[in-house]
C-alpha positions in Angstrom: 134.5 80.3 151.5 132.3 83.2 150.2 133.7 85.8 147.7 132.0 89.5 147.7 132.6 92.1 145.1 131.0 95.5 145.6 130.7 97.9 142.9 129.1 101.2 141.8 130.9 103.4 144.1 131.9 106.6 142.1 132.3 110.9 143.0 129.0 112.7 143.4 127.8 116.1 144.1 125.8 116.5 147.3 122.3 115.9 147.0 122.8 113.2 144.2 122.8 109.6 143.7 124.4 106.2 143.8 123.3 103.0 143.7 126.3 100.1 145.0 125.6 96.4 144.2 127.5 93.4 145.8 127.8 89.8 144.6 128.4 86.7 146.7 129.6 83.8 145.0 131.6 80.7 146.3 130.3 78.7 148.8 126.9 79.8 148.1 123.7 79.1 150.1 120.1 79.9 149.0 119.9 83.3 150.5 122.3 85.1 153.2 121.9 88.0 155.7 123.7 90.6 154.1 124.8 94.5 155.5 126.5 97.4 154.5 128.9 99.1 156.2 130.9 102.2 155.9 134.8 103.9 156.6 135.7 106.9 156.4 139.3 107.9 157.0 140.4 108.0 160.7 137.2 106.8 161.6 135.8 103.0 163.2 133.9 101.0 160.4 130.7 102.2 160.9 126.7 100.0 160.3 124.6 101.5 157.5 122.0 98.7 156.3 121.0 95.1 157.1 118.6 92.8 155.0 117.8 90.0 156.8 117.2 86.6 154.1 113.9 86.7 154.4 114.5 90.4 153.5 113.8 92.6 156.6 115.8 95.9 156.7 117.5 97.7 159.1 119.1 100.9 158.8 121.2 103.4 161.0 119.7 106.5 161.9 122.1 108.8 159.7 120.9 107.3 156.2 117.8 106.0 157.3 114.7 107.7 154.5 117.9 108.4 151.8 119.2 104.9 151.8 117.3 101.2 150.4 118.9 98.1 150.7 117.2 95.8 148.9 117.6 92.4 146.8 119.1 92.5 143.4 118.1 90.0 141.0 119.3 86.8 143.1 119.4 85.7 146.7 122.9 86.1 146.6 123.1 89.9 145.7 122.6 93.2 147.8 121.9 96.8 146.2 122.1 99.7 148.0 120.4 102.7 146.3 121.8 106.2 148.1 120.1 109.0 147.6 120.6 112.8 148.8 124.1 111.8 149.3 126.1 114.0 151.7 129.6 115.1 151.8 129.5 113.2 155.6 128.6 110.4 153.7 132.0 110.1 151.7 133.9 106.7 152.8 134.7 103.5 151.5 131.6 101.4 151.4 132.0 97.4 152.5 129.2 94.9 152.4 129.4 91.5 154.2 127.9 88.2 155.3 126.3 87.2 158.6 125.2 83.7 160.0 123.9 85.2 162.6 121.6 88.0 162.3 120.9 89.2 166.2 123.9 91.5 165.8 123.8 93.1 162.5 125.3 96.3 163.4 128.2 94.8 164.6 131.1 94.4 162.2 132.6 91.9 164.3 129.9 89.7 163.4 130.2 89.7 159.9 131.7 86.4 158.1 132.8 87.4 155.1 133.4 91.2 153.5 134.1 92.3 150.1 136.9 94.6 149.4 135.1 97.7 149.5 133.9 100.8 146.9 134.9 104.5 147.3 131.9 106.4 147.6 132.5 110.5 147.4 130.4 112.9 147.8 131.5 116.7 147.0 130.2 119.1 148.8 
């Protein structure tokens, strides 16, 4: 069993900044492939950014060049450092684990999620 705790999420004015982080602990491996996603009220749980473990990145088209998903200080955590946030961006922010890696913008392929972080962005 993996445990994942986002946090960071907060209320923002358009055009500023957040940066989430997300832990894994539990049954812990040496490094995972890790993602974001989002939800917004009403709407499907949506991708926003993959890092592979050997840290490729992969991003969806709407945050790709405001978004970085990167490694925090261990193997086992995921930052994601938002920038020129938008009010389309508001939504409750989820990141998860994947074994498999060929379908990482597929939320049904995810492992393990975390229990999500409000992100709002005022317009």
């Amino acid at each position: 069993q993996v445990q994942l705790v986002e946090s960071g999420g907060g209320l923002v004015q358009a055009g500023g900044s957040l940066r989430l982080s997300c832990a894994a602990s539990g049954r812990t491996t040496s490094s995972y492939n890790m993602g974001w996603f989002r939800q917004a009220p009403g709407k499907e749980r949506e991708f926003v950014a993959a890092i592979s473990w050997i840290g490729r990145t992969y991003y969806a088209d709407s945050v790709k060049g405001r978004f970085t998903i990167s490694r925090g200080n261990t193997q086992n955590t995921v930052d994601l450092q938002m920038n020129s946030l938008k009010p389309e961006d508001t939504a409750v922010y989820y990141c998860a684990v994947t074994r498999d890696f060929r379908y990482y913008t597929d939320y049904n392929k995810y492992d393990y999620w975390g229990q999500g972080t409000q992100v709002t962005v005022s317009s």
